[in-house]
N, C-alpha and C positions, 0 to 999 in steps of 0.2 A: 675926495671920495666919501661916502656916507655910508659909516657902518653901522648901522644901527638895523638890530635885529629885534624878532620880534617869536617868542614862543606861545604856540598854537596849541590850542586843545578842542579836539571835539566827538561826541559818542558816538559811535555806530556801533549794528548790529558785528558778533563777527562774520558772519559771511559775506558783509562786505571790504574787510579791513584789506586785504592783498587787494582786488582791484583798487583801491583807493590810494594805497601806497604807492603801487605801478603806477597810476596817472599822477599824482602828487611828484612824484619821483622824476618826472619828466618835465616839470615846468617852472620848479626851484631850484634856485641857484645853490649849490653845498655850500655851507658854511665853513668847513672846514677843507682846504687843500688837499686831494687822496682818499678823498669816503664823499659818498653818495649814498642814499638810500638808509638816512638816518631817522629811525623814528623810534619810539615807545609806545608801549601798548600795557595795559592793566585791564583786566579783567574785573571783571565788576556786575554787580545786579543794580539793573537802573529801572525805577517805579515812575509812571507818569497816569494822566489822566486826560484824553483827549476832550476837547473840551466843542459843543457844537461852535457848526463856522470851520473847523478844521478838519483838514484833510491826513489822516493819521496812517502813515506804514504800517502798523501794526496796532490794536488796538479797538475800542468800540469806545463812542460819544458816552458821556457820563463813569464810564468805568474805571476805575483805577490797576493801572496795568505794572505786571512786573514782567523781565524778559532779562538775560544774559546780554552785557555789553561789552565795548572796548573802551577806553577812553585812548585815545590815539593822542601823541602830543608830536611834535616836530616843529622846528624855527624855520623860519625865513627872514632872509633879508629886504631889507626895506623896499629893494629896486625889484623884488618879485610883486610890490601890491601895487594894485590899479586903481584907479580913482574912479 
């Protein structure tokens, strides 16, 4: 058996962090025996700058944007990634 795990990170705004965890929640295998729905969240201000060619959620072309985020972490096991 292959246990090799793998921890995640990635930002979103908050108003999306609970539906993300709900579908997230549904398709990885728990790491640990007795607990599901394990994750971490940090809140954070995250600065970007869309840049033309991209399609930006929030945001304007050339601008340097600041906005309220999550940084959302959570593991999965290896047999949850797809090739």
């Amino acid at each position: 058996m292959d246990s090799k795990h793998y921890k995640v990170f990635t930002y979103i705004p908050p108003t999306h962090s609970k539906d993300l965890k709900d579908e997230l929640n549904k398709v990885i295998t728990p790491l640990f025996d007795g607990y599901d729905y394990v994750f971490a969240e940090i809140k954070m201000t995250g600065n970007w700058r869309p840049l033309e060619g991209s399609n930006p959620h929030l945001g304007t072309h050339g601008q340097i944007e600041t906005a309220d985020e999550i940084m959302l972490g959570f593991t999965i096991k290896n047999e949850n990634l797809k090739a």
